[in-house]
Every structure is written in structure tokens, then in C-alpha cells.
C-alpha positions as CSV (number, residue, x, y, z in Angstrom):
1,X,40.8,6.5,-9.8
2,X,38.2,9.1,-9.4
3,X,36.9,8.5,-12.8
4,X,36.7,4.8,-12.1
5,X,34.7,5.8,-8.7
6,X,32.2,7.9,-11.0
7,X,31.5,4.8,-13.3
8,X,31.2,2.7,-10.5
9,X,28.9,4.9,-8.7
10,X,26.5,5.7,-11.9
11,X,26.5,1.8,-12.4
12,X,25.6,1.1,-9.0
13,X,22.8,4.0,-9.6
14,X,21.6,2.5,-13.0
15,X,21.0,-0.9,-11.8
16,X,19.3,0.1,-8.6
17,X,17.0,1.8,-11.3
18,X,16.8,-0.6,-13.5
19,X,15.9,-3.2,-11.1
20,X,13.3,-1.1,-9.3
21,X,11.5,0.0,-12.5
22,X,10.9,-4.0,-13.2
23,X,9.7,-5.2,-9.7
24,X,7.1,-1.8,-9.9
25,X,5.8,-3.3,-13.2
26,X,5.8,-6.4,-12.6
27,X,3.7,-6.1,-9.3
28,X,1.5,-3.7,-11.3
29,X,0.9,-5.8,-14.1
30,X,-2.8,-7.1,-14.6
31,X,-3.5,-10.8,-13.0
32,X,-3.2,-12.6,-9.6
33,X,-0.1,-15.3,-9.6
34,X,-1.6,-16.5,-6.4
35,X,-4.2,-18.7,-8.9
36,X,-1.4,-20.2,-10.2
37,X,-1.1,-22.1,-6.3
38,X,-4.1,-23.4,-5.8
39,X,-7.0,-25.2,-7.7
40,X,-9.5,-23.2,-10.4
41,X,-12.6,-24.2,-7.7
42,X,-10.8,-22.0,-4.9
43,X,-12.6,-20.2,-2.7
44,X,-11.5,-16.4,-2.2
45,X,-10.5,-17.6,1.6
46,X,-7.9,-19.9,-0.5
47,X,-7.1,-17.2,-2.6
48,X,-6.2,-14.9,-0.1
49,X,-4.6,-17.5,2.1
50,X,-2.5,-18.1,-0.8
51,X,-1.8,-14.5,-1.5
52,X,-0.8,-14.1,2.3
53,X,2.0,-17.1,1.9
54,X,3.7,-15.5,-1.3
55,X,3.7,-12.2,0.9
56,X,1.2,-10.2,-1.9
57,X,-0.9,-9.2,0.4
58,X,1.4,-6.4,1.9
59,X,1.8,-2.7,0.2
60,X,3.9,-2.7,-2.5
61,X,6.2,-0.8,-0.6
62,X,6.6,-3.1,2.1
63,X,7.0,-5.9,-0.8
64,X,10.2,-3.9,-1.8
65,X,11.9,-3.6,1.6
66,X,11.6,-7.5,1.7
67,X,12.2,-8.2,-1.4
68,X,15.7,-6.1,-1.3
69,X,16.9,-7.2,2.2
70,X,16.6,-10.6,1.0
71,X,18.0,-10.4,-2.3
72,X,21.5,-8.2,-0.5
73,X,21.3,-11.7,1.5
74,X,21.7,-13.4,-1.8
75,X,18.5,-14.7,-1.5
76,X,16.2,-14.4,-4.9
77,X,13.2,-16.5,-2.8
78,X,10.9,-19.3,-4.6
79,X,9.5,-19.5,-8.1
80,X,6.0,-18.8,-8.0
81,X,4.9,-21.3,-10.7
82,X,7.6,-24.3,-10.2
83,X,8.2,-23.8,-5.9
84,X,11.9,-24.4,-6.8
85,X,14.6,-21.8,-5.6
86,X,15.1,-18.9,-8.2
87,X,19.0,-19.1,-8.4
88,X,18.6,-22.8,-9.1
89,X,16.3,-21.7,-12.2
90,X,19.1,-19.3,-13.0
91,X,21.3,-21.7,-12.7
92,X,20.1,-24.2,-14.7
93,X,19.3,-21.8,-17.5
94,X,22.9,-19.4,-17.8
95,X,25.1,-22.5,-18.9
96,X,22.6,-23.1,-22.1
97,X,22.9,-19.7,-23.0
98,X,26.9,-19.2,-22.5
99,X,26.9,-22.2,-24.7
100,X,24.4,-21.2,-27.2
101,X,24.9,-16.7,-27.0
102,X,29.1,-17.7,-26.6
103,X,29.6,-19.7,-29.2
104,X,27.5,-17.9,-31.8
105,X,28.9,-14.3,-30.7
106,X,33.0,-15.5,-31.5
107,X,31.4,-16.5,-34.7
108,X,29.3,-13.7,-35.5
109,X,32.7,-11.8,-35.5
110,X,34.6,-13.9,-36.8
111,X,32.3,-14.0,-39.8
112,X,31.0,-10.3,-39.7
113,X,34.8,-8.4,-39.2
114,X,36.2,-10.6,-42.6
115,X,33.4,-10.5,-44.2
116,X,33.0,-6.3,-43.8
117,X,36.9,-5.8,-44.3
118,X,36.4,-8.2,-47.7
119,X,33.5,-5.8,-48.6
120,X,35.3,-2.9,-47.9
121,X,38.3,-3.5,-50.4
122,X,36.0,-4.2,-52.7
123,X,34.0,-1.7,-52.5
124,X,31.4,-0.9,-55.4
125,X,32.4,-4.3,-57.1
126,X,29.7,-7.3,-57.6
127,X,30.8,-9.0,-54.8
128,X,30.8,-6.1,-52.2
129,X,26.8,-5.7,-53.9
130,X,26.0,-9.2,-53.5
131,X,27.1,-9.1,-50.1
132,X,25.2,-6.1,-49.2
133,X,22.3,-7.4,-50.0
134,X,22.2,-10.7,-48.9
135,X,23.8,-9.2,-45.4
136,X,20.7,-6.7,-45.4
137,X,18.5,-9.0,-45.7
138,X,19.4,-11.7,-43.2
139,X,20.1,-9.1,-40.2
140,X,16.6,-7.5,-40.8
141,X,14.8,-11.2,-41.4
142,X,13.3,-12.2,-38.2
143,X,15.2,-14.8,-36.0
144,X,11.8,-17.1,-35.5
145,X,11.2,-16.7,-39.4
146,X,14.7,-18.2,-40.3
147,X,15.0,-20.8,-37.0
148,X,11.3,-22.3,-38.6
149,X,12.6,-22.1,-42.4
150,X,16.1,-23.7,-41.2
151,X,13.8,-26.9,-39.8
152,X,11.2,-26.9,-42.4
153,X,14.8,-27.4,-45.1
154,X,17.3,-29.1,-43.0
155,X,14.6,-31.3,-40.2
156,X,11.4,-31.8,-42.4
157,X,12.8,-31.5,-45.7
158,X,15.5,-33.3,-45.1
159,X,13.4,-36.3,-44.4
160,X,10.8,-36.1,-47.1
161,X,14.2,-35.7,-49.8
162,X,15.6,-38.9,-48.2
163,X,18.4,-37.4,-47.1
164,X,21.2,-40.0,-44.6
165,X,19.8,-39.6,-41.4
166,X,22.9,-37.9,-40.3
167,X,22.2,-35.2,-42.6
168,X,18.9,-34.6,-41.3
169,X,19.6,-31.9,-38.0
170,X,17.5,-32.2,-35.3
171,X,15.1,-29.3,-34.3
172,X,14.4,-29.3,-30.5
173,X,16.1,-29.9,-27.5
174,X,19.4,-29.9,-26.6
175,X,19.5,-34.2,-26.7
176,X,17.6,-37.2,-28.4
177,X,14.3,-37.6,-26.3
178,X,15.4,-41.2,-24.9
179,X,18.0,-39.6,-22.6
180,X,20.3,-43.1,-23.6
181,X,23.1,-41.2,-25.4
182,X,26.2,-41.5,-23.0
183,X,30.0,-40.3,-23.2
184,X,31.8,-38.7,-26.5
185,X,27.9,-39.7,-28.2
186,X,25.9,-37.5,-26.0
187,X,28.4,-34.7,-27.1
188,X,28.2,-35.5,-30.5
189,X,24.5,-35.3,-30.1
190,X,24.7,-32.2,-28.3
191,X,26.7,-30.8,-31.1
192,X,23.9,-31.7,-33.8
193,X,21.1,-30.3,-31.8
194,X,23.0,-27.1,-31.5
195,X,23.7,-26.4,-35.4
196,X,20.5,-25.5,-36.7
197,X,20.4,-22.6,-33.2
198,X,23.3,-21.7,-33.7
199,X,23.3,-21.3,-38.0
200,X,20.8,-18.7,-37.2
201,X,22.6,-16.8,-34.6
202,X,25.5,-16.4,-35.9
203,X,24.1,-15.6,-39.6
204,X,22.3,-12.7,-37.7
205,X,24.9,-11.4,-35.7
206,X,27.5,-11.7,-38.6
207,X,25.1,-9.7,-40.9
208,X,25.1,-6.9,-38.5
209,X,28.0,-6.7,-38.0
210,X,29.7,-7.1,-41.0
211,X,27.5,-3.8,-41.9
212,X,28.9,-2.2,-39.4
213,X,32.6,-2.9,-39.7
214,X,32.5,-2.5,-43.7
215,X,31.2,1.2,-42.8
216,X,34.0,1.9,-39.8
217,X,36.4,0.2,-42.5
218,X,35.3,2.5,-45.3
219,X,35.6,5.9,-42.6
220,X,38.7,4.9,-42.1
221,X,40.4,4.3,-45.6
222,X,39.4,7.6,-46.5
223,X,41.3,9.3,-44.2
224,X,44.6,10.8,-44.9
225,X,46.8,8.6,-43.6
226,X,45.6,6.2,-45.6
227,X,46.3,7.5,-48.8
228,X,49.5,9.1,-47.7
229,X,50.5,5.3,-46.9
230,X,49.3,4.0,-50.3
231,X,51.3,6.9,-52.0
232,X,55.2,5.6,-50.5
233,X,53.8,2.2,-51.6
234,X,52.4,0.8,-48.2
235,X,49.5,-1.6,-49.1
236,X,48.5,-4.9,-48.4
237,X,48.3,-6.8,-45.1
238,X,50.6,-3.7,-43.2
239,X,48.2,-1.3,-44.4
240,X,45.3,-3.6,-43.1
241,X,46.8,-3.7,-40.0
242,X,46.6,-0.1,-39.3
243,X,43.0,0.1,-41.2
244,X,42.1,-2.2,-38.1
245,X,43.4,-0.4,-35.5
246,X,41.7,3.0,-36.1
247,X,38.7,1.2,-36.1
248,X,39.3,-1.3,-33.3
249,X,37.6,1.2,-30.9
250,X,34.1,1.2,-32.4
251,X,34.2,-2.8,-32.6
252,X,35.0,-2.3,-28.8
253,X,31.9,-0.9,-28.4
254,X,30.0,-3.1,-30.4
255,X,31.5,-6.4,-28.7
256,X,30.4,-4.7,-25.5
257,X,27.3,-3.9,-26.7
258,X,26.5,-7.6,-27.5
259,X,28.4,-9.3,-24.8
260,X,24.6,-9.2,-22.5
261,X,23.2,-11.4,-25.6
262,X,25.1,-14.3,-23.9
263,X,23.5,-14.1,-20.8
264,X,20.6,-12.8,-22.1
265,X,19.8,-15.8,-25.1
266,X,17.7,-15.3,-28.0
267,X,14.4,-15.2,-26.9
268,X,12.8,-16.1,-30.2
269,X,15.7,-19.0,-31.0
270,X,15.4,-20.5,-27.7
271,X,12.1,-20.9,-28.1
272,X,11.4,-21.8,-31.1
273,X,14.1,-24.7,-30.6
274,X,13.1,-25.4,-27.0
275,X,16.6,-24.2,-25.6
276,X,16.0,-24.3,-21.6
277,X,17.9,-21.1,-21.5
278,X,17.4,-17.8,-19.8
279,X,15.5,-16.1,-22.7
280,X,13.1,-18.8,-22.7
281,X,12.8,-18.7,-19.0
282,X,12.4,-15.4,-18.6
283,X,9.2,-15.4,-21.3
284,X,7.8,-18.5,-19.5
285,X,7.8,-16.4,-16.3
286,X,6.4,-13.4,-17.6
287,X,3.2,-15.4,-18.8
288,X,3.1,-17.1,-15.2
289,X,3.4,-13.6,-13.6
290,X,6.4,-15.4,-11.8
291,X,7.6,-12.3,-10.0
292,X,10.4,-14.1,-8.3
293,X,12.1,-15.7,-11.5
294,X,11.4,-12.1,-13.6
295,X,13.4,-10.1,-10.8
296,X,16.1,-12.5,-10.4
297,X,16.7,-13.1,-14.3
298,X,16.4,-8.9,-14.4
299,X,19.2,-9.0,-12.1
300,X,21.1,-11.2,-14.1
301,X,19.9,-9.1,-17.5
302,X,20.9,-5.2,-15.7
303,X,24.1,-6.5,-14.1
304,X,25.3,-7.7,-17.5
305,X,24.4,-4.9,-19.6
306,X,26.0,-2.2,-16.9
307,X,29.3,-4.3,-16.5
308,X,29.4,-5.0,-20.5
309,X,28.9,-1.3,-21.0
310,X,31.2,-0.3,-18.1
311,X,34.2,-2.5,-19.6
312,X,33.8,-1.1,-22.7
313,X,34.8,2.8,-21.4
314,X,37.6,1.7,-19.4
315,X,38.9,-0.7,-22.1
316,X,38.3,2.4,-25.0
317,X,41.7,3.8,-23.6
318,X,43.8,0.8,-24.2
319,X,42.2,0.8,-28.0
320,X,42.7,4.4,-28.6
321,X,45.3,6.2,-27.5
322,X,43.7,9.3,-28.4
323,X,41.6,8.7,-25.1
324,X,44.2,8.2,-22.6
């Protein structure tokens, strides 16, 4: 219990931070976002007026205090650029990137754990090289490179090969433009605008991580044990078993580690698509200098990232006994 109290307590401390260091910079960031209220002719009497109704014309200090009584009232106040409330932003924005950042992280590890236990039986063979490589190469491609070559081959070049038009993926958006498709349809629609997103995700994510688990993999058929089991004949999948369980505990961490990716979307993906999710909502707000919608989507951000992190030292017990 009084270890629990001490994670809680430095979680509690971190956010507070975390969420502190952002509304500083953000307020101190060059630019005015009261000219994003009123017209480019505007006097400086409507400029300030303007600044004086978005409360910017206080101390920065005093900007805090309100900012934090309201925001322990549950209220995140108005987006700057859109006058619509910031949880409704939020709100519209998390379920696009649960769908898109859940969906692509089960993969990713489905993909990445077989494919790095496959590399690590086979270690030094062609196929573990192969894999290497082409696993090197996709996690360190940039995510906007291989979202625009994935439309320019399966969108554009689709279409110029003459390929059926239900071969040819659709690049933007998460439905067709006329807003007609109804029912099991608009699903099915939904499902086609999300391949080409989520192909590139999870070919990302499963690269990296099928790096990392080959390595943990390899640590741990070296050990002792291991080769003490081979010697009275123990191989195959009992052996794997146990191979997985010593390294469970760093694939812990690693989940943990990219459980805030969910919440937090791919920021270059989301974009580049025109996913309405919280990565692209939190870039479109940082060019607005929409304070409102950058402190409330930091919220969202620091609260994931501390509870993701948080789960994964009281759940390393129940991998490892050696913790307990």
C-alpha cells in the first residue's frame, strides 16, 4: 500500500508538471490568438477588446489560477479558433484515434512478437537476414513517406493500372464525400478508408517491435536454463513457452510504453490521411495558438502516458515473480 501511495503521489506530481510546463509555453509562444477573433482591419481597441474576452489580458499568473480552478471544475473552456467547448473537440477526436491507435497496436504485436520469436529461432539464417533488414528499414522509414507512397501505389496507381474499383483504397477521410453510405455499407466504407492508415501503422509498430522482442528472445535462449532444458530433450512449443515468459516483463513495458499512442494518434498518419483525430487536432491548434484545445488535449496526452507508465510497475510483479 505505501508503495502504491508513492506512485500515486509522484504521478500526481508529474502531471501537475507536465501540465504546467505546456500552459507556460504555450502562453509564451510568439503571436496573438486574439487575431484569430476578429477581422484583419481591426483596430487595436478591437484587439484588446478581444484579448480582454479570452481573459489574455491578465498576468500569466493570474491566467493559471483560472485556468486550474476551472479545469478541477471539469471545465476545459472554449476553443479559441472554432468557439466550440474543448471537451466536445476532445470528444469528437479520442474515438478516431482508439479506432485507428487500438486497432493498429493489437496488430503491431501480433505481427512484431511472431515475427521476432520466428527471427529468433532462426537466427543467422536467410530468413532471420531478410527480415532484419526489411524490419530496419520500415521502423526507421518515416510514417508521412510510406502513408504518401501507400496512396501514390494502392489510390493513384491503382487507378492509372485499371485496377476494379474495389481494389483501388481510398486515401482521405474516414467515409465517401457524399455522406449517402448508410447501415452495414457505411461500415464497409469505413473499413476501406481505414486500410491504407492502418497498413502503415501497424507495419511501423510491428517493425519495432519485432526488433525488440527478437533481441529479449535471443537474451533469453542464452541463458542457462535454456540449454539445460534443451539437454533432457525439452524443445519445441514447451520450451517456447518458458522462452516467453522470462521475457514477458520487457514486452510489459513496451506495451505500456505504447499504450498513450492510442490516445495520442499519429500525428503525421492522421494528417496525411485527414483522420479527425487527436494528433491532427492537436497540430491544428498549435498553428492557431488555440491555448484552450493544446491544454486540454495535453491533459488527455500526460494523463495517458503517467497512468500507461504507472500500470506497467504495478503489473511487472504479476509478470515476474522475481519482483514480488
Amino acid at each position: 500500500m505505501r508503495s502504491l501511495l508513492r506512485h500515486l503521489a509522484a504521478a500526481a506530481l508529474l502531471f501537475w508538471l507536465v501540465v504546467t510546463v505546456v500552459f507556460v509555453l504555450s502562453h509564451a509562444a510568439p503571436g496573438d490568438p486574439a487575431l484569430l477573433v476578429v477581422s484583419p482591419s481591426a483596430s487595436a481597441a478591437e484587439i484588446a477588446h478581444a484579448r480582454s474576452e479570452l481573459g489574455l489580458d491578465a498576468p500569466i499568473v493570474v491566467q493559471y489560477a483560472r485556468w486550474t480552478a476551472a479545469t478541477l471544475r471539469g471545465d476545459l473552456g472554449l476553443s479559441i479558433a472554432t468557439r466550440r467547448p474543448v471537451s466536445s473537440v476532445i470528444g469528437d477526436a479520442l474515438p478516431v484515434s482508439f479506432l485507428l491507435g487500438g486497432v493498429s497496436l493489437v496488430l503491431s504485436f501480433a505481427i512484431g512478437v511472431a515475427l521476432g520469436a520466428f527471427q529468433a529461432r532462426r537466427r543467422g539464417r536467410a530468413s532471420d537476414t531478410v527480415l532484419t533488414t526489411l524490419s530496419t528499414a520500415v521502423a526507421s522509414a518515416p510514417s508521412f513517406w510510406l502513408a504518401l507512397g501507400g496512396i501514390a501505389l494502392f489510390t493513384y496507381g491503382a487507378a492509372r493500372m485499371g485496377f476494379p474499383r474495389w481494389l483501388r483504397l481510398p486515401a482521405f477521410g474516414l467515409h465517401e464525400p457524399s455522406g449517402t453510405v448508410v447501415g452495414s455499407a457505411a461500415l464497409l466504407d469505413l473499413a476501406r478508408h481505414a486500410v491504407l492508415p492502418l497498413a502503415v501503422l501497424t507495419a511501423v509498430g510491428a517493425a519495432g517491435i519485432a526488433r525488440f522482442a527478437r533481441s529479449s528472445l535471443l537474451d533469453v535462449f542464452s541463458m542457462e536454463f535454456v540449454r539445460a532444458a534443451r539437454g533432457r530433450g525439452i524443445g519445441g512449443r514447451r520450451l517456447a513457452v518458458h522462452v516467453l515468459r522470462v521475457a514477458l516483463p520487457g514486452l510489459v513495458v513496451l506495451f505500456a510504453l505504447a499504450l498513450p499512442g492510442v490516445i495520442a494518434g499519429s500525428v503525421f498518419v492522421e494528417s496525411v490521411f485527414a483522420w479527425p483525430g487527436m494528433g491532427r487536432a492537436m497540430v491544428t491548434a498549435i498553428a492557431a495558438r488555440d491555448h484552450p484545445v493544446v491544454l486540454g488535449a495535453t491533459i488527455v496526452y500526460a494523463a495517458a502516458v503517467i497512468a500507461a507508465n504507472l500500470a506497467a510497475d504495478l503489473a511487472l510483479p504479476l509478470a515476474d515473480p522475481r519482483l514480488r
